[in-house]
Structures are given as structure tokens and as C-alpha cells.
C-alpha positions as CSV (number, residue, x, y, z in Angstrom):
1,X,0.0,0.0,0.0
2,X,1.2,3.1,-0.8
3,X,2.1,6.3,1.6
4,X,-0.7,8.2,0.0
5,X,-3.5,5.5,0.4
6,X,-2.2,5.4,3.8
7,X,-2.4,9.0,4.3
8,X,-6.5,9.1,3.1
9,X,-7.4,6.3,5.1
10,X,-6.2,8.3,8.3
11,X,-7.7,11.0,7.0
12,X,-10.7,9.3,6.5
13,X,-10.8,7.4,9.9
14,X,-10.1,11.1,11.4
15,X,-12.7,13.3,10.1
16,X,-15.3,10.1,11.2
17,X,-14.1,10.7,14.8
18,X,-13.7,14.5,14.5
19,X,-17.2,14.4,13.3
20,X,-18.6,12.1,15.5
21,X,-16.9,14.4,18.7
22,X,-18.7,17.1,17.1
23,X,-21.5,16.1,17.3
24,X,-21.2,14.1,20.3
25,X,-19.8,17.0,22.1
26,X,-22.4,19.5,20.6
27,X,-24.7,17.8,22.7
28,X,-23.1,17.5,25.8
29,X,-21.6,20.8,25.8
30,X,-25.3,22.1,24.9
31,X,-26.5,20.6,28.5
32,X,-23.5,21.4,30.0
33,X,-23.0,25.0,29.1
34,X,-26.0,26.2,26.3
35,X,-25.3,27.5,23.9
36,X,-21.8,28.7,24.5
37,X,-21.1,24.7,24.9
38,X,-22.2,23.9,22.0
39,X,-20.1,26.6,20.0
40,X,-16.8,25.5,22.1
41,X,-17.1,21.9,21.1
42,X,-17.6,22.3,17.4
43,X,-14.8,25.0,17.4
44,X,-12.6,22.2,19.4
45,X,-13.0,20.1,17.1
46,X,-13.0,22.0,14.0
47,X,-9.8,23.2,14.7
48,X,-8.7,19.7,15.2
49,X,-9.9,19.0,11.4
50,X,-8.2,22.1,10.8
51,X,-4.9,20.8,11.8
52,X,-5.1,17.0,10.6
53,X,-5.5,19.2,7.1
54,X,-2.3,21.0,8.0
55,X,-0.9,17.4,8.9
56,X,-2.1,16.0,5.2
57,X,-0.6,19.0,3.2
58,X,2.7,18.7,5.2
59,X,3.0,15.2,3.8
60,X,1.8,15.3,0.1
61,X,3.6,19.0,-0.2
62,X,7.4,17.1,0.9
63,X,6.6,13.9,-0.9
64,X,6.1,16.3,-4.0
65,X,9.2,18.3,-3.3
66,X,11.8,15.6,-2.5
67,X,9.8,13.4,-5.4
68,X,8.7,10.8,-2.8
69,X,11.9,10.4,-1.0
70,X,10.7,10.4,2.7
71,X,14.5,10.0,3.8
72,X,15.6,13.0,2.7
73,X,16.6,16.0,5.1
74,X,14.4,18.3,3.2
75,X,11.2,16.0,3.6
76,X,11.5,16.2,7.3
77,X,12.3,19.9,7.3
78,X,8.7,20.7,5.4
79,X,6.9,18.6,7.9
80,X,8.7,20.0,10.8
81,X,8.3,23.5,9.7
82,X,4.6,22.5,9.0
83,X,4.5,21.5,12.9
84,X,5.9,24.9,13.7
85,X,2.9,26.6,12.0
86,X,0.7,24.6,13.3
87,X,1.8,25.1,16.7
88,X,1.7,29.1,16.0
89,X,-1.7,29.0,14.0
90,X,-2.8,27.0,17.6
91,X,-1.6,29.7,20.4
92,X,-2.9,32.7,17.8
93,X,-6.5,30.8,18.0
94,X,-6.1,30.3,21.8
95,X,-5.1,33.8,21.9
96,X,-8.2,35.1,20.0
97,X,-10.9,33.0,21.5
98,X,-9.7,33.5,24.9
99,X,-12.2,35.2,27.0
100,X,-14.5,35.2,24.6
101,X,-18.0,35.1,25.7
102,X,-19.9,32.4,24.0
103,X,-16.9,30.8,25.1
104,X,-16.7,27.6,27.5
105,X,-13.2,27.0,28.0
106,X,-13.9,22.9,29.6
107,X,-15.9,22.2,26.5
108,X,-13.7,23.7,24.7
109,X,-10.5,21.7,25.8
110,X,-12.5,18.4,26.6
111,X,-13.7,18.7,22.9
112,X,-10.2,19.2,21.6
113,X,-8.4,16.6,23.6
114,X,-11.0,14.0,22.9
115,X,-10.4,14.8,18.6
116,X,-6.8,14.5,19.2
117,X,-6.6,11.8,20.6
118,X,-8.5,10.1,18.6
119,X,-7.4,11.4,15.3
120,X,-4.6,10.1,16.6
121,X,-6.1,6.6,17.4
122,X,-7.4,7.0,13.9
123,X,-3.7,7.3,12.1
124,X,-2.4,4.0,14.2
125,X,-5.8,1.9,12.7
126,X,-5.1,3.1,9.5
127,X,-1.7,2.3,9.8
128,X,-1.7,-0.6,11.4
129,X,-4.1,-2.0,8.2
130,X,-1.6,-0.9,5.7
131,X,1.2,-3.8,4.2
132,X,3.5,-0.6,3.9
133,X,7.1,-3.1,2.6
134,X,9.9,-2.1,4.7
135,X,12.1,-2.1,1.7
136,X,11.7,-1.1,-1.8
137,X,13.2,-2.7,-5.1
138,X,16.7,-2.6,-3.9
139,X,19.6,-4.6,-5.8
140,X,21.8,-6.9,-3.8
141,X,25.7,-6.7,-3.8
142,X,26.9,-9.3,-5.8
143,X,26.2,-11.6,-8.9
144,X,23.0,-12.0,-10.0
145,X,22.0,-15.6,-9.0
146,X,21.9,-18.1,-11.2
147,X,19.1,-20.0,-12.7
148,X,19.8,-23.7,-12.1
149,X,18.8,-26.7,-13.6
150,X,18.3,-29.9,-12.1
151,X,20.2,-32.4,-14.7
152,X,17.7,-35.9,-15.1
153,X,20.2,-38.5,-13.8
154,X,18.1,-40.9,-16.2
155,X,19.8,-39.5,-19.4
């Protein structure tokens, strides 16, 4: 199986749970807290849809730069520098939604939490089902073996 079909099955698996905490915490977070719940949790786990997409790109953007050559130096730099901004893009939102009003800041982080960590139960399922070989075509060092024929002691 290929990184990619690897990539959109996590993705998949992850925006069933984000959806399903949405909702799920929509709910609760509506008892909880009214209406200010309600808006918390979906904006919890939005923004954990929002980053799994950041996650995605990250991935697809170095495969296409280092033409899908995962070892390479500059394939971990993009993701790593897509970690960065994703860390940034997080403390700006935290920054802007803090003390908001409609605001319910245990929704909020029980709803985010709960989509992290199972996005993050998500990737290992989807990984785990991938056959993802260890190693690719490689040659070994050497001469090529031999072909050999069993000689009939009959003739």
C-alpha cells in the first residue's frame, strides 16, 4: 500500500471521529453549558480537522518536493516546519478565542483533547491495516544468482 492510500485512510478514519466528537460533544456541551457549549465543542474540534489538514498537506507537499523520497533532510524539514505553524496557527486561536464570551473553556478543551486523541487513534488503525514493505526494489551486492537446472540422472 502506498504512503498516500495510507495518508486518506487516516484521514478518512479522522474526520469520522472529529465528526462524531462534534456532534457528540455538541450535545453534551449544549447541557452542560447552552449555547456557549455547544459553540466551544464544534470550534474544538473543528480546529482539530483544521490541523489534521495541515498534517495532510505537510505530507503530500514534501513527498512532491523531494519526489517521494521520505529520507531525505528536506522532507523532514517541510513537515517540521509545517508542525511549527501549526503550533503558532494553535496559540494565535487560543489567543483570539480566549475570554470570549460564547466561550466555554472545559468544552472547549475536553472537545479538543477527545479529537486529538482520537485522530490520533485513527492514524495508528489506518496504519496498522496498511502492508506498507519495509524495503523497496533494492539490488543486492553481488552476482545476480543463477538459474539452475536440475540435470535428469536418467539421461
Amino acid at each position: 500500500m502506498k504512503s498516500a492510500t495510507v495518508l486518506s485512510r487516516a484521514l478518512f478514519f479522522g474526520s469520522i471521529v472529529t465528526l462524531a466528537i462534534a456532534v457528540v460533544g455538541s450535545i453534551v456541551g449544549y447541557l452542560l453549558a447552552g449555547l456557549g457549549g455547544l459553540a466551544s465543542a464544534l470550534t474544538g474540534a473543528g480546529l482539530t480537522a483544521l490541523f489534521m489538514g495541515f498534517t495532510a498537506l505537510s505530507v503530500v507537499l514534501a513527498a512532491r518536493v523531494t519526489r517521494d523520497k521520505p529520507g531525505s533532510p528536506l522532507y523532514f524539514g517541510i513537515v517540521v516546519g509545517m508542525w511549527g505553524l501549526k503550533f503558532v496557527v494553535f496559540i494565535v486561536i487560543l489567543v483570539l478565542v480566549r475570554g470570549q464570551p460564547w466561550m466555554s473553556p472545559y468544552v472547549f478543551f475536553v472537545a479538543m483533547i477527545a479529537a486529538v486523541i482520537g485522530s490520533l487513534i485513527a492514524d495508528v488503525v489506518a496504519l496498522a491495516g496498511a502492508r506498507v514493505p519495509y524495503v523497496g526494489d533494492i539490488e543486492l551486492p553481488g552476482p545476480a544468482p543463477r538459474s539452475e537446472t536440475v540435470k535428469n540422472p536418467d539421461s
